[in-house]
C-alpha positions as CSV (number, residue, x, y, z in Angstrom):
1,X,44.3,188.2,155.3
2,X,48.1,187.0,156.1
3,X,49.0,185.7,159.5
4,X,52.5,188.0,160.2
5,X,54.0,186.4,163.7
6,X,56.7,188.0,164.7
7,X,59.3,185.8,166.2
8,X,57.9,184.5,169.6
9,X,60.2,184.3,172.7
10,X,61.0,179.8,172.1
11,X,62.0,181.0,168.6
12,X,64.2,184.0,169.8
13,X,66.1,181.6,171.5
14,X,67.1,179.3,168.7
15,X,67.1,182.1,166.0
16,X,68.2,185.3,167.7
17,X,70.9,183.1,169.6
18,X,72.7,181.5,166.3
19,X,72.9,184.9,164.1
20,X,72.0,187.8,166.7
21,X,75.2,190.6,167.3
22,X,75.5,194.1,167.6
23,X,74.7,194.6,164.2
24,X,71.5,192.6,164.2
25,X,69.1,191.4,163.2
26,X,66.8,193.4,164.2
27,X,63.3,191.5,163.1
28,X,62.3,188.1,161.9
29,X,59.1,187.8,160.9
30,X,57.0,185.1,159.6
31,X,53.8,185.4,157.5
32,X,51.6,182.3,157.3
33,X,48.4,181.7,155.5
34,X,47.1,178.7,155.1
35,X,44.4,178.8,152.7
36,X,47.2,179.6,149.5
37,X,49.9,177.7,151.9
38,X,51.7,181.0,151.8
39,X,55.2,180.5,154.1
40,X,57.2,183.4,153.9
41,X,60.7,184.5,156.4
42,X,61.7,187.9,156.7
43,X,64.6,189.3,158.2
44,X,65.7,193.2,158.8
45,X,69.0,192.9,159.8
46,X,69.9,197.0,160.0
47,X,68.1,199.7,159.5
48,X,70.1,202.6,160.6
49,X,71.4,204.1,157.6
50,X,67.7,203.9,156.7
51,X,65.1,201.5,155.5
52,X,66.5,198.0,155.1
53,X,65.9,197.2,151.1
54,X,66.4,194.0,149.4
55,X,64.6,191.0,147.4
56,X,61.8,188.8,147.7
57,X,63.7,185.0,146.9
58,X,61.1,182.5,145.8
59,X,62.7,178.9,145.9
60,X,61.3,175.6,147.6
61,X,64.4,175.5,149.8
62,X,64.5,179.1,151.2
63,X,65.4,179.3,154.9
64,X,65.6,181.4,158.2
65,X,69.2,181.4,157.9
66,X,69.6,181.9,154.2
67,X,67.4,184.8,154.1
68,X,69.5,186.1,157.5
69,X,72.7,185.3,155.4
70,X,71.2,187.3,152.4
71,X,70.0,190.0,155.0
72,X,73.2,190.8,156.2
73,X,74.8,190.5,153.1
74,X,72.6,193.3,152.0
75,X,73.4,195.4,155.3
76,X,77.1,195.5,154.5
77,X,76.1,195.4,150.5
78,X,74.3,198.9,151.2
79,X,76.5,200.7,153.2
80,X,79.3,199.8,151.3
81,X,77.2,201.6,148.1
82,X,77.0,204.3,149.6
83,X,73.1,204.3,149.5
84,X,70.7,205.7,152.1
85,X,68.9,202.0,153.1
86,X,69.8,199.3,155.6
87,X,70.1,195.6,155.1
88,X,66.8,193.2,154.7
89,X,65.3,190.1,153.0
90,X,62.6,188.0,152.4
91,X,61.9,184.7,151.2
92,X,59.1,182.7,150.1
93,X,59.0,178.7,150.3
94,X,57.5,177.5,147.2
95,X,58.9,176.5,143.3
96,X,57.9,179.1,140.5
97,X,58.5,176.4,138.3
98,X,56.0,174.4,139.3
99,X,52.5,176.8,140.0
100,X,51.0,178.5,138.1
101,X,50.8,182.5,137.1
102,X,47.7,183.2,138.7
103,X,49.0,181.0,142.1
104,X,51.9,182.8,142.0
105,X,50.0,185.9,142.1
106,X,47.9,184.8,145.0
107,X,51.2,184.2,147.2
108,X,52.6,187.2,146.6
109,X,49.8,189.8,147.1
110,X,49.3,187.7,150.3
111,X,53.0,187.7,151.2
112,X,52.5,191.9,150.4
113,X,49.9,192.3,153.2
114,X,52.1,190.5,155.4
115,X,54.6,192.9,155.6
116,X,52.3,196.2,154.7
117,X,52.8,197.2,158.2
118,X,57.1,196.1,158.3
119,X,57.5,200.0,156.8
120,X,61.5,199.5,157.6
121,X,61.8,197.1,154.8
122,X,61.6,197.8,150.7
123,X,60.7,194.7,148.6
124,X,62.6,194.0,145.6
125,X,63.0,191.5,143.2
126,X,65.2,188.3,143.2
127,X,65.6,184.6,142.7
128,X,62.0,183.4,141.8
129,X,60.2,187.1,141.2
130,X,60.5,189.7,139.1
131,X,59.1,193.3,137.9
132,X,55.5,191.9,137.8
133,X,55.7,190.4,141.2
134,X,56.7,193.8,142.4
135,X,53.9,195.3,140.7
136,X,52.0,193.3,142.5
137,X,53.1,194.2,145.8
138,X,53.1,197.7,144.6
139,X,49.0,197.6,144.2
140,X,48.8,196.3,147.2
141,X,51.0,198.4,150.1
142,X,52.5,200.8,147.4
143,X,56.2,200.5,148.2
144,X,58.4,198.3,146.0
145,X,61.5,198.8,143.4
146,X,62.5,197.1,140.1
147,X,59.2,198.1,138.8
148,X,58.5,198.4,134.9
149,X,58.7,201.4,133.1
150,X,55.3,201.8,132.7
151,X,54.6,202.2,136.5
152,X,57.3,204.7,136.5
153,X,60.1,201.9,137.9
154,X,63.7,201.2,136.5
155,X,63.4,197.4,135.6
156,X,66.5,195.5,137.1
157,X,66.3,192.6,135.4
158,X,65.1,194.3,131.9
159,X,67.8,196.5,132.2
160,X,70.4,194.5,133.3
161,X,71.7,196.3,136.6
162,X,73.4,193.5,138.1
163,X,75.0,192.4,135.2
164,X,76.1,195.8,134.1
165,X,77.6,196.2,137.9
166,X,79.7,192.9,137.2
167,X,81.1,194.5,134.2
168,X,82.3,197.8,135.8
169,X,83.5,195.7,138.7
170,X,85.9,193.7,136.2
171,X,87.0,196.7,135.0
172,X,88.1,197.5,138.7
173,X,89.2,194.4,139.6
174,X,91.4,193.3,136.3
175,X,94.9,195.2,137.5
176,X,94.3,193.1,141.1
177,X,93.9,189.6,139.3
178,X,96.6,190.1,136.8
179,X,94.0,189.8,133.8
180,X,93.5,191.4,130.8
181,X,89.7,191.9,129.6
182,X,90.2,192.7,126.2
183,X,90.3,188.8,125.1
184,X,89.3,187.6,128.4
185,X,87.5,184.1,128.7
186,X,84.5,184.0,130.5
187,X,82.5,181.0,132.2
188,X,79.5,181.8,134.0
189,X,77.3,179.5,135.8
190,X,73.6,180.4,136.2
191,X,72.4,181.8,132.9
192,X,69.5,183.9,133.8
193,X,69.0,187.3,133.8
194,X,72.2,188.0,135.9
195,X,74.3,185.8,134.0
196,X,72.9,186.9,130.3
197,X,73.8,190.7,131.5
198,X,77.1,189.9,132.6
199,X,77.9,188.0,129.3
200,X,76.4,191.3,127.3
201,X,78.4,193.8,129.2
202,X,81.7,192.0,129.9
203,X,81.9,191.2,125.7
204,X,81.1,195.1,125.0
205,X,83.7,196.5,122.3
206,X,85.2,198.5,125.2
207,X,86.0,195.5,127.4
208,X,86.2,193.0,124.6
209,X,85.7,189.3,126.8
210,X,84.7,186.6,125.4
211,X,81.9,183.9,126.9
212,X,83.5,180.2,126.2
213,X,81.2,178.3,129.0
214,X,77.2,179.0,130.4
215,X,75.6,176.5,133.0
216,X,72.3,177.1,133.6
217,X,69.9,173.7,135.4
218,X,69.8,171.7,132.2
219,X,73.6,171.6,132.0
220,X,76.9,173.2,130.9
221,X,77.9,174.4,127.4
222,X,81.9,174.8,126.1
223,X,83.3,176.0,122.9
224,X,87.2,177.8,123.8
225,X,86.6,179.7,120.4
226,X,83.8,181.7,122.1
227,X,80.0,181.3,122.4
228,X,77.4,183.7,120.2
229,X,75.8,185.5,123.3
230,X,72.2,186.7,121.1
231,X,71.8,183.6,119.7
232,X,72.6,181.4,123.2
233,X,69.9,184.6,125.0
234,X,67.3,183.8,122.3
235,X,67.6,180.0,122.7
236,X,66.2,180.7,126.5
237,X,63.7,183.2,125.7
238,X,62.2,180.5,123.4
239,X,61.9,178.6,126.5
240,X,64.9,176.2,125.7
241,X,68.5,175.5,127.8
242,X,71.9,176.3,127.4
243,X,72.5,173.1,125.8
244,X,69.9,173.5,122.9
245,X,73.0,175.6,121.8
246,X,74.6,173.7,118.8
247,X,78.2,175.1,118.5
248,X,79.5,174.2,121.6
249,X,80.3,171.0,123.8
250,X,77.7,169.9,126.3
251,X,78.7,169.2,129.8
252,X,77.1,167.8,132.8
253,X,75.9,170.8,134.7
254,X,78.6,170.5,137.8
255,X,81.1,171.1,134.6
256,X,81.4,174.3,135.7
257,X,84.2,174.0,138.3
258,X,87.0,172.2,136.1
259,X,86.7,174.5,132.9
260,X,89.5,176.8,132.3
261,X,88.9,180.5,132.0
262,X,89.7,183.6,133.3
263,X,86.5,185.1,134.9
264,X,84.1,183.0,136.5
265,X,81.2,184.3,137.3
266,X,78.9,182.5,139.7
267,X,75.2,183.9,139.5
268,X,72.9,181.4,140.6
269,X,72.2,179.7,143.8
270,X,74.2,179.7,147.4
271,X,77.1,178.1,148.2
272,X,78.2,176.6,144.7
273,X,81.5,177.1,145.7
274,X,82.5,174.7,148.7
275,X,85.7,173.2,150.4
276,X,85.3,170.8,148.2
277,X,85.4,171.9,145.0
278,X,87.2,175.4,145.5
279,X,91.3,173.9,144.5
280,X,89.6,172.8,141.3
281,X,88.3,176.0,139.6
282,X,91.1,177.1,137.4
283,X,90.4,180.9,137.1
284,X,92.0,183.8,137.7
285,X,88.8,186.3,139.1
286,X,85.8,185.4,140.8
287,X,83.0,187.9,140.1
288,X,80.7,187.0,142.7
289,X,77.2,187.3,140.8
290,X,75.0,185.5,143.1
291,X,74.4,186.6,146.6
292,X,76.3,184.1,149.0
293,X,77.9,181.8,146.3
294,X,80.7,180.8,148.0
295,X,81.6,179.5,151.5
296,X,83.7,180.9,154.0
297,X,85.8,178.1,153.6
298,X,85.8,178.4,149.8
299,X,87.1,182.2,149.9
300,X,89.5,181.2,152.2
301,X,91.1,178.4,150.0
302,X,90.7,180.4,147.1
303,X,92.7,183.6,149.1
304,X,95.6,180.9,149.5
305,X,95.4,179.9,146.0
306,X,95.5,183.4,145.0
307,X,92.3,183.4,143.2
308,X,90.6,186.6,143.3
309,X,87.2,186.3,144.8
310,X,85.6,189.7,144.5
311,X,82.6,189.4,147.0
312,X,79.0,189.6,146.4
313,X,78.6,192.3,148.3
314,X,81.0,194.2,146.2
315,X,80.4,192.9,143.1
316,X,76.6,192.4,142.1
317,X,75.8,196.0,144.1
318,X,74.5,197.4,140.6
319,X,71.0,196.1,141.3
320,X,70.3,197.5,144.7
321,X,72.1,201.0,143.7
322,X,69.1,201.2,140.9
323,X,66.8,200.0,143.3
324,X,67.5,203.2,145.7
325,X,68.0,205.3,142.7
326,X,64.4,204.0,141.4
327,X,62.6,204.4,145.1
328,X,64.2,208.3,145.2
329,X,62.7,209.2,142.3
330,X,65.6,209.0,139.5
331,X,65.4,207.4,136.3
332,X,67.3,204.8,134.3
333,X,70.4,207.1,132.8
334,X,71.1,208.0,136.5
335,X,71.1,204.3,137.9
336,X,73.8,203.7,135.4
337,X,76.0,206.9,136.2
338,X,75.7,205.8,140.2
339,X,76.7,202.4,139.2
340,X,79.4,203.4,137.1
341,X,80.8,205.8,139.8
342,X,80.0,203.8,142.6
343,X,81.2,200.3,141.7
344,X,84.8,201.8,140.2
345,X,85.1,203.4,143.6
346,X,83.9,200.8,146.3
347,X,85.8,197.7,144.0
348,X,89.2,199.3,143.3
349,X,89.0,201.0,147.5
350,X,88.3,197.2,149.0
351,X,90.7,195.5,146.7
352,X,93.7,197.7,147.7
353,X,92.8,197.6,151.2
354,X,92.9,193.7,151.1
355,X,96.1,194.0,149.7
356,X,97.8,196.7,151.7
357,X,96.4,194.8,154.8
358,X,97.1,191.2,153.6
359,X,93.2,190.7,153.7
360,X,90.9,188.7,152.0
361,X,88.4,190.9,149.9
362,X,85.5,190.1,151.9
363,X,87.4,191.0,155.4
364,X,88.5,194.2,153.2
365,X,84.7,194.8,152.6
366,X,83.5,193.9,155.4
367,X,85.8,196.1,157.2
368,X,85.0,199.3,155.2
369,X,80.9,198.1,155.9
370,X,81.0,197.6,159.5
371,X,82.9,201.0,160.2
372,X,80.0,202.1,158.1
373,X,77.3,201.2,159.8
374,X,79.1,201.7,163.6
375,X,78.7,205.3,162.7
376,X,75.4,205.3,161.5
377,X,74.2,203.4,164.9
378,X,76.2,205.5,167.0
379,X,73.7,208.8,166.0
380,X,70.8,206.4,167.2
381,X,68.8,207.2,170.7
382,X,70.0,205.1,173.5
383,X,66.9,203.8,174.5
């Protein structure tokens, strides 16, 4: 059985000092278990719109503050959607790429009975897990979303949630940015299951981009005459990289940042985007795929540069809004209608506000979120 310890007064003080405001967090808790060297973090940052929801991140270099940065993303993420859940996330320090299935498993049923009793918090998938992972957690405390279909879930990834949201943001977003996406190019760094769907959805006949750069950890692919987006997603089913990709110039994998395009999309790991590389990307929108991808620095640089940054936040909300959809009992048609309607809404409503109020997007957002959530804390008991 896990170890869950929640935070302890010497750690209060260090954590609970550097992020703690009025919004939160509310928990940290860490789960332990030596025998499977099981270290897992997890943060509820609000729960007063109702139960925090948001992914399980599996990666060697996972953090207490990441996993707060991701929590509160997810508290302003889900009251900006409009859904009935608060803010959490989880993280789990270990490298799927290098266990196996079956030690995978172990860790995550573990991590499960760890946080069987956190009831405020709905796991989900992310960075590192996926629908089986959550069917895993599913066996063993029975609450979880971005199940498969065959356990009665709405699978993000399978699906494409995220990436679809991406799309219907653009559509929001294009007036804002000055861009066209019929004939867009498209350049998007981190081609997993985020980036593939985003690719799929932005090239649709009724928005007409075209992908003409993919980075993904083996290095960055170019061709300004477009890239085939089947035959690039069959190369890494297969198990190979972007660059086993034959029509198109190979890059180094930092690339990325000096290729010309339109829409970047950055859906891969935090902070990509830095002070020190954010005056070289030559876009015109930033469709903020990846939670955290950017700096605060970064967005601000980019704001002067007038580069549209549309916010995480904003921008990759299509995956949560199935998730609640999922966990209330709805099924696949109806994510996409609520993504549809919500993501037009919530993009086009923070980008004019920015722009009425000579705000960045993500003080826009944030705005809109925190008046949110005031409300909803403001019908909570005093004591």
């Amino acid at each position: 059985m896990s170890n869950t310890l929640e935070a302890v007064a010497p750690v209060q003080e260090t954590m609970f000092d550097r992020f703690a405001d009025e919004f939160g967090p509310e928990k940290i808790v860490y789960i332990y278990e030596p025998r499977c060297n099981l270290r897992g973090i997890v943060v509820i940052d609000n729960s007063c719109i109702g139960p925090a929801i948001g992914g399980i991140r599996m990666t060697p270099t996972v953090t207490t503050e990441e996993v707060f940065r991701l929590a509160r993303a997810m508290t302003w993420k889900n009251a900006l959607a409009g859904i009935p859940h608060g803010g959490g996330k989880a993280g789990i320090i270990a490298d799927p790429r290098n266990i196996s299935l079956a030690e995978k498993e172990v860790l995550i049923r573990q991590f499960a009975r760890g946080i069987e009793k956190l009831n405020e918090y709905i796991p989900g998938p992310d960075m590192g897990t996926d629908e089986t992972c959550m069917a895993w957690v599913r066996d063993e405390i029975r609450r979880s979303v971005g199940l498969s279909s065959v356990l009665g879930g709405i699978p993000l990834d399978q699906i494409g949630a995220t990436g679809y949201g991406l799309a219907v943001c653009a559509e929001s977003a294009q007036k804002y940015a000055d861009v066209e996406l019929k004939g867009a190019t498209v350049s998007i760094q981190g081609f997993g299951n985020v980036g593939q769907h985003a690719a799929r959805y932005l090239a649709e006949p009724s928005r007409g981009s075209i992908l003409v750069s993919a980075t993904d950890v083996d290095g960055t692919i170019y061709n300004p005459k477009g890239i085939d987006i089947e035959q690039l997603v069959a190369i890494m089913k297969e198990g190979g990289g972007v660059t086993g990709y034959k029509d198109a110039e190979k890059l180094d994998r930092d690339a990325f940042i000096d290729i010309e395009s339109d829409i970047f999309v950055p859906a891969a790991q935090p902070d990509v985007i830095t002070a020190e590389n954010a005056h070289r990307l030559n876009c015109k929108l930033i469709l903020q795929g990846a939670n955290i991808p950017a700096t605060k620095e970064a967005e601000k640089i980019l704001y002067e540069r007038k580069v549209l940054s549309v916010p995480d936040f904003v921008a990759n909300a299509g995956g949560v809004i199935c998730g609640s959809v999922e966990y209330h009992g709805g099924t696949k048609n109806q994510a996409f209608k609520e993504i549809k309607e919500k993501m037009i809404v919530n993009t086009r409503d923070v980008l004019q506000k920015a722009k009425d109020e000579n705000l960045t997007p993500r003080a826009a957002a944030i705005s809109i979120a925190k008046s949110r959530v005031k409300e909803a804390m403001s019908y909570r008991r005093a004591n």
